[in-house]
C-alpha positions in Angstrom: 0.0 0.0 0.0 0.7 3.5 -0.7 1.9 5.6 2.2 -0.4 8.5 3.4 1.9 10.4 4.5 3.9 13.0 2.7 2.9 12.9 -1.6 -0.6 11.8 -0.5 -4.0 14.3 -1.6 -7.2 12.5 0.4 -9.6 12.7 -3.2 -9.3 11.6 -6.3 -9.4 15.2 -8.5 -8.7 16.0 -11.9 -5.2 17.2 -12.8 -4.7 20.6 -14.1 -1.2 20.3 -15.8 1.9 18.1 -16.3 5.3 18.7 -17.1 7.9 20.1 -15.8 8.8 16.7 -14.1 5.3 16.6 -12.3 1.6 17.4 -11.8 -0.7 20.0 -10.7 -4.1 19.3 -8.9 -6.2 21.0 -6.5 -4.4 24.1 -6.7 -1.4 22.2 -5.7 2.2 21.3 -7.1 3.4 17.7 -7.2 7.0 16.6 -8.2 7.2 12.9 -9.9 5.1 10.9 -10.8 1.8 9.9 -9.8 -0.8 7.7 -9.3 -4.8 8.4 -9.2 -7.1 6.1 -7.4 -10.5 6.3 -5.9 -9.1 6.6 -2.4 -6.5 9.6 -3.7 -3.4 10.9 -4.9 -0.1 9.5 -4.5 3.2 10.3 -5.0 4.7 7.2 -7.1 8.3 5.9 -7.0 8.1 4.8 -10.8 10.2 6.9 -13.1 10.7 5.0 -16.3 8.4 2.5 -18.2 10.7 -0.1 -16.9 10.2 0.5 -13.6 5.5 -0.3 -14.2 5.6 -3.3 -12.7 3.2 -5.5 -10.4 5.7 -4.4 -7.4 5.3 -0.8 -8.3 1.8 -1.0 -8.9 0.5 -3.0 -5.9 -1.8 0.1 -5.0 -3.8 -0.2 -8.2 -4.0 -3.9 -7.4 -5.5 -3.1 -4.1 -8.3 -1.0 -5.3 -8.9 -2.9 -8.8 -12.4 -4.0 -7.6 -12.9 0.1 -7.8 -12.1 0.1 -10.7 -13.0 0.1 -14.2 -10.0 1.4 -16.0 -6.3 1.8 -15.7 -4.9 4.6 -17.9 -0.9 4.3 -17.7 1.1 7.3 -18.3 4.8 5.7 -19.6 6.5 8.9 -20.4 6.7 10.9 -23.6 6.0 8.3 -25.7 4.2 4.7 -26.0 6.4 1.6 -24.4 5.9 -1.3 -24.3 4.1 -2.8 -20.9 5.0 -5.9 -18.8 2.6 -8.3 -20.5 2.2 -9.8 -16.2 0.9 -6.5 -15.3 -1.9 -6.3 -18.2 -2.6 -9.9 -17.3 -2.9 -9.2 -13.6 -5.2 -6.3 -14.1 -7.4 -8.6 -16.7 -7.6 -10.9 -14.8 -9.1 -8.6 -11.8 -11.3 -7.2 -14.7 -9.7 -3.9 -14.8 -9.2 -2.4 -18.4 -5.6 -1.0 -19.1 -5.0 1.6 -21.5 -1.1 2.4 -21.8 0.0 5.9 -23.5 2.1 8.6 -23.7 1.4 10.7 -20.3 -0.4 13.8 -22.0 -2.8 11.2 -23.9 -3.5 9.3 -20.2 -4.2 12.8 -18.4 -6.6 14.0 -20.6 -8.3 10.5 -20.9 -8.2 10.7 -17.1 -10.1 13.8 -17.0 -12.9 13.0 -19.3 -13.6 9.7 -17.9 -13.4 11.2 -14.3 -15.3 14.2 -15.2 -17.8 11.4 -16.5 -17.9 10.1 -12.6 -16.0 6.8 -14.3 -14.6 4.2 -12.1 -11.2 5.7 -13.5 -7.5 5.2 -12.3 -4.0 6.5 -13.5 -0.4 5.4 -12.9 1.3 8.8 -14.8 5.4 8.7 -15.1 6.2 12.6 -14.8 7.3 14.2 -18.0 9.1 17.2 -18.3 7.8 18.7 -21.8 3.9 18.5 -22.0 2.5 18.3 -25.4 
């Protein structure tokens, strides 16, 4: 589980921005990367598509059966995913969706703004497009 501690926002909100090597929400300024789930914000240790794995992602594991969708952030551009993470998100019915970060946060939004059963595991960037 996720600390909630220090890098932890209590909702799950849209994001305003990215880039610059983080994320702005709430009126706040985050630094890294990210993950959104029903129960909050968290700071995420991930930094490089290599580094999405089950270990990393044991949060979204958690609170798959709140979920609907997983949209994964792997940078500035599409790489590939551990095929064991996209099987061990089927298999807890969850639907994955990994993109370039900008492409994730704006899908995030919409379905989020569409009161979705959304989540997001977003890699910071440092140039938004």
């Amino acid at each position: 589980m996720v600390e909630r501690g220090e890098g932890f926002y209590p909702r799950q909100v849209p994001i305003d921005a990215y880039g610059n090597g983080g994320f702005r929400f709430a009126g706040l300024s985050h630094r890294g990367s990210l993950l959104c789930l029903p129960g909050g914000m968290f700071a995420w240790e991930a930094t490089l598509p290599s580094e999405v794995t089950l270990d990393s992602l044991q949060a979204v594991l958690e609170a798959a059966d709140q979920l609907d969708v997983l949209l994964i952030g792997l940078g500035g551009d599409i790489a590939g995913l551990d095929p064991a993470v996209r099987a061990a998100l089927k298999e807890r019915r969850v639907i994955v969706e990994a993109i370039a970060t900008g492409g994730a946060v704006r899908t995030y939004n919409v379905l989020l703004a569409e009161d979705r059963a959304v989540g997001a595991a977003l890699l910071a960037v440092e140039n938004a497009r």
